[in-house]
Structures are given as C-alpha cells and as structure tokens.
C-alpha positions, 0 to 999 in steps of 0.5 A: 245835858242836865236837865236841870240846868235851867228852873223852866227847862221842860223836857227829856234831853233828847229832841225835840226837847234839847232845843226847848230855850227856842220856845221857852215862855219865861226867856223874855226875862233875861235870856233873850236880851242875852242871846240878842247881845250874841246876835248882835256881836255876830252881825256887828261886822255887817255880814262879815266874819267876827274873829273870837279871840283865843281861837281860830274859829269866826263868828256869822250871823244866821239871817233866817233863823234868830235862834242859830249864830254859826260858827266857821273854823274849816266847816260851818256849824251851829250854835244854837240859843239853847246851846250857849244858855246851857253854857252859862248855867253849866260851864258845860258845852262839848261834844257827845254820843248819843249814848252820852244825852244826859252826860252834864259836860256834854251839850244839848245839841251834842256838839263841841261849842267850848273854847267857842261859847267862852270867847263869845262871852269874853267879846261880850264884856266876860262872865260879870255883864249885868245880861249874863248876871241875869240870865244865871239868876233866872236858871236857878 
C-alpha cells in the first residue's frame, strides 16, 4: 500500500490504519457519494447477486456494515470502502504478504480486488463519472 495514495490518508499502512477511508473526516467531500454509488449497484438487485461484467465474481450487499460490499466467486470476501478508494487513486489493488504491507500494487486490506474493483467502476458508468472525477481530485 503507498501511504500516499490519498492527501488526508493518516496512518502506517499496517492495522488498524490500512482501514483509515472508514473513519476519515474529509470523505464526505467526494468519496462517500462514491463509495455510496458502490453501495447502491450492490443493492440494486434487492438482496440479490450483481453480476460484474468481464468476470465470474458477483456482487452482495452487506446490510451490517455500510463500509463492506462483498464479493462471491467460489467463496465470499470483502471489499472494503478503503479498498476501492485506494484503486482509484492507485490503479492498484492485489493480493499481498504481510512482508509486502507497503508494496504499492498491493492493497490496503491485502487482498486481490483486481479485475473485481475494475468492473465495478465499468457498471458504474467507467473512470470519467463526475464521482470518480472527484474523488481523484480530493486524493491528490
């Protein structure tokens, strides 16, 4: 994870930091309305997976934590708001060691969320949604 990714990013890298998007003061800027449109497409089947295009993988809302949509290919997983916020300042979001904490291609909770995060923001509308355009312009 670069620690850099975002201007009002505080924090090591290592937990409980890696998850700071959850708690950050500045979000309501830009990138709760983004993380909300992720919220939003995972709920738009009313309970019901979300097929992501170009992949296998399906998208489920998490009614008990706003910060988490999960993920289903064979298993469930997370993807957390920090996650996909890192994604779109980084273009980064793979799997990592915990030697490979500050790796920058790796991603802050340490899981793979690419090609997943990339066809997210394809069924949001792709890289150029006047929400993504935002939320890049507030991490820099």
């Amino acid at each position: 994870m670069d620690t850099k990714f975002c201007k009002y990013y505080k924090g090591t890298g290592f937990p409980p930091t890696n998850r700071f998007c959850r708690e950050c003061p500045a979000s309501s800027i830009a990138c709760d309305k983004l993380w909300q449109l992720v919220v939003n497409l995972s709920n738009s089947q009313k309970g019901n997976p979300v097929n992501l295009p170009e992949t296998k993988a399906v998208l489920y809302p998490n009614p008990n934590n706003w910060n988490i949509v999960h993920l289903r290919i064979n298993s469930q997983w997370n993807l957390g708001k920090e996650d996909f916020l890192y994604f779109i300042a980084t273009g980064q979001a793979q799997l990592g060691r915990k030697t490979q904490r500050l790796d920058p291609s790796v991603s802050p909770s340490m899981t793979r969320q690419v090609p997943y995060v990339q066809s997210i923001v394809q069924a949001l509308g792709g890289y150029q949604i006047p929400e993504i355009l935002a939320v890049k312009k507030v991490q820099k």
